[in-house]
C-alpha positions, 0 to 999 in steps of 0.5 A, a space after each residue: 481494476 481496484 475493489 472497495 475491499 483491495 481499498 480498505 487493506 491498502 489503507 490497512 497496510 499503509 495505517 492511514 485513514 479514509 480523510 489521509 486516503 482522500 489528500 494524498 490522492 486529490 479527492 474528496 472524503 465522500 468520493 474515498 467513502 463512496 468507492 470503498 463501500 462499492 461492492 466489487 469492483 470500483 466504478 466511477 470516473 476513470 480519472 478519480 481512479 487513475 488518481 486513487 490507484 497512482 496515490 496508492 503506488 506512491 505509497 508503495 502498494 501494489 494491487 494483485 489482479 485476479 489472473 496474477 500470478 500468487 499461491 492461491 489466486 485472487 485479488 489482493 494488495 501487498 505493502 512493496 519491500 523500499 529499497 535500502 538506502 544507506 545514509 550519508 556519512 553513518 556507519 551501520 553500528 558493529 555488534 560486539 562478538 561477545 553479543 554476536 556469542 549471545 544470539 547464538 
């Protein structure tokens, strides 16, 4: 499911720390410690790691299991691209053509 070391890089990726890990996923700082110490793959409640692995997708990581599809192959995480949202009521700046000339 998630290893001690997927754990870490989402952290990495999100530049959150373990106590922020532990709120935003409803468990305490010694459970966080003790899951991301494990060597290889997390054992422990299934539902302390649905609420770890759900907080994680809330934040916008997406774990890469080992028969994923990728170049190399292996376990990873990725950081998902948010989607665009426009803001109401405000028009992207235009950039003047002389500096459009400029970046040429």
């Amino acid at each position: 499911m998630i290893t001690g070391a997927q754990m870490r890089a989402a952290r990495a990726l999100l530049g959150i720390d373990q106590k922020a890990l532990a709120q935003r996923s409803g468990l305490s700082l010694p459970t966080i410690q003790r899951m991301e110490a494990s060597d290889g793959v997390i054992r422990g409640n299934v539902d302390s790691l649905m609420k770890l692995v759900s907080a994680l997708d809330n934040a916008g990581i997406e774990l890469i299991s080992p028969g994923a599809p990728s170049t190399t192959g292996g376990r990873g995480v990725r950081l998902r691209e948010p989607a665009a949202k426009p803001k109401a009521g405000r028009q992207p700046k235009q950039s003047s053509s002389r500096a459009l000339e400029r970046v040429r």
